[in-house]
N, C-alpha and C positions, 0 to 999 in steps of 0.2 A: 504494500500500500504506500501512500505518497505519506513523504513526513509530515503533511500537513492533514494528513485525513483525520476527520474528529468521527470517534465510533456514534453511530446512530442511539438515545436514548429518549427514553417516553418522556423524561422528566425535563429534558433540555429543550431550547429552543431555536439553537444554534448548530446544526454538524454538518459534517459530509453527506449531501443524498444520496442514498445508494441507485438511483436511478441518475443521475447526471453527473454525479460525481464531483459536482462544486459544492462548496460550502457555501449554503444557505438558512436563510432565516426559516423556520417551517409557522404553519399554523394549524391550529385546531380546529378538525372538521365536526361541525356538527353532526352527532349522530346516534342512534340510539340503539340499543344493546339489554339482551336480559340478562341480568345479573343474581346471582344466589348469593343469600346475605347467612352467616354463620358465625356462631359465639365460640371464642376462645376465651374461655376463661369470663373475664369480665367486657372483653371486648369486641366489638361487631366488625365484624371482618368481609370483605366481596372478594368472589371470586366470580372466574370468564368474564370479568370486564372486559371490554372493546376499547381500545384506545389507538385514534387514528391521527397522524400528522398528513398535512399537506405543505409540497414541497415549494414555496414561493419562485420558483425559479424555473420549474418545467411542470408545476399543477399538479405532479402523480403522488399518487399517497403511498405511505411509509403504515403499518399496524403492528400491533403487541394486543395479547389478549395474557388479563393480568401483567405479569413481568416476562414473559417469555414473546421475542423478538418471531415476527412470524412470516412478515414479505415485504418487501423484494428476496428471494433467497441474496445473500452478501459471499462474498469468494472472500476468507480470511485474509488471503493475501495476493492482491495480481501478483500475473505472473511474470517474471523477466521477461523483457521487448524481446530481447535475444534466444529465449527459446526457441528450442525446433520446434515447426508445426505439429509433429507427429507425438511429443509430449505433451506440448502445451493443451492438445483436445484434452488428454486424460485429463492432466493437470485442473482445466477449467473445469471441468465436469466431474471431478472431485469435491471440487470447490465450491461447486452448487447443491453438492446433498451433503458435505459432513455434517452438517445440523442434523439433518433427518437420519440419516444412515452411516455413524461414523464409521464402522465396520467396513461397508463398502466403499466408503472413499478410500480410505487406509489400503486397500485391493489395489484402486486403480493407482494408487499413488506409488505402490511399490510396484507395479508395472510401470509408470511413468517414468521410474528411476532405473529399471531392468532398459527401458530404451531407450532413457537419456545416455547411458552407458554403448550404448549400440552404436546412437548415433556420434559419438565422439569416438567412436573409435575397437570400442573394445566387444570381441561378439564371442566370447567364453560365456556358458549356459550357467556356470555361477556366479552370479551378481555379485558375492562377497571378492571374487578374484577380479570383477572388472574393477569394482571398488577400489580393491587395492594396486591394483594397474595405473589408476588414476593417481593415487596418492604419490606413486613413482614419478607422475609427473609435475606435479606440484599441488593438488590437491591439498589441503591442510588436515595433515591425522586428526584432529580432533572433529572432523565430521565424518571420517570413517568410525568413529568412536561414538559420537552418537549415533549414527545408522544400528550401529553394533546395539546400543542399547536398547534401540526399537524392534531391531528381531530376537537380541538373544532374548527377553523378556517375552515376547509373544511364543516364541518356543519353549521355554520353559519344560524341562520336563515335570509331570505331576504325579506327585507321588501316588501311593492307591489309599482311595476311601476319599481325597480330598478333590473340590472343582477348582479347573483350572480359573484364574482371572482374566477378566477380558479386557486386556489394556489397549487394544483396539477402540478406543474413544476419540473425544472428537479433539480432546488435548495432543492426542500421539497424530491426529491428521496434519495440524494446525503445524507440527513441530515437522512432520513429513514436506509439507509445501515448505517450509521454511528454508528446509535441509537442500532442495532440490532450488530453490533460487539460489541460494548461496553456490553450489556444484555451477548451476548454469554462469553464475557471478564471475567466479574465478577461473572456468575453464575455460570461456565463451568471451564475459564482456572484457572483461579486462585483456587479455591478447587481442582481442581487437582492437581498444583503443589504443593500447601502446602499439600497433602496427598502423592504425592511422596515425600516431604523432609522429612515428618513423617518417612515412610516406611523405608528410608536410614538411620535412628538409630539406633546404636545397640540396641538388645534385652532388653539388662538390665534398657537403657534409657527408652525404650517403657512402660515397666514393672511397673516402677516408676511413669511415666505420669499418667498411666491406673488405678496404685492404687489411685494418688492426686487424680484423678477424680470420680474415685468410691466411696471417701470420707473415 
């Protein structure tokens, strides 16, 4: 997401719309909704409120029923410009159900990451070997270390009599997309920008580089 993006909340009236993506003032739409009213203790409580913002800037409404955030679905994090096509589909469409279905975003995202691994380069059928192919090339261990903690924890073996845990939530997707921009970051954008500021050299700089290095 851009560093300026303000997370969407019922309470605010200031954030990033997730349909336009500027930062806008929102307002509240008039509207009506059944509500169940219920006693905790000494207190009267609502629940399945309807609560709807409109977005002053392109008119489309934002909703929450009670506290739980409920459309436009929001993608945790764009994805890097520089993704490949053939990731960045899973990738977005990961990023449209981890709410609903963290399980299966977590699916497509470790396929996203089996062909980001493809498409740079490396087409050994163990991910953990393309992985560390990458880190030979400058990759930073410590995001083969956390990959590591996101499978060796889902593999776990379980003992008997006990359920395994399903750490497949929408935290391990959120931390998947993350892991997979940063991979696209260093492997993708940054060589190419320090290959554009090469190219903007003059000639005679280039010349000079190309002989230091040809020795």
């Amino acid at each position: 997401m851009s560093k300026n993006h303000i997370e969407p909340k019922k309470e605010s009236w200031i954030y990033t719309c997730p349909h336009c993506k500027t930062v806008s003032q929102m307002e509240q739409e008039s509207h009506h909704f059944q509500s169940d009213f219920y006693s905790k203790g000494e207190t009267l409580l609502v629940r399945n409120k309807l609560t709807i913002h409109r977005c002053r800037c392109c008119g489309k409404k934002i909703i929450w029923i009670d506290n739980d955030y409920i459309y436009p679905d929001i993608i945790a994090e764009e994805a890097n410009a520089d993704m490949p096509e053939s990731v960045k589909q899973l990738y977005n469409e990961a990023g449209l159900i981890y709410n609903k279905s963290p399980r299966a975003a977590c699916a497509l995202l470790r396929l996203a990451i089996d062909r980001l691994c493809n498409e740079l380069g490396e087409t050994d059928r163990d991910i953990n070997k393309n992985i560390g192919a990458h880190v030979e090339k400058g990759l930073p261990k410590s995001i083969q270390q956390a990959l590591d903690v996101v499978r060796v924890v889902r593999n776990k073996a379980v003992h008997p009599g006990q359920i395994e845990y399903d750490v497949d939530d929408k935290g391990t997707a959120i931390m998947l997309m993350h892991l997979i921009n940063i991979i696209v970051d260093r492997m993708i954008s940054e060589p190419n920008e320090i290959d554009s500021l090469y190219q903007g050299l003059p000639e005679s700089v280039k010349k000079s580089i190309d002989k230091r290095d040809n020795g």
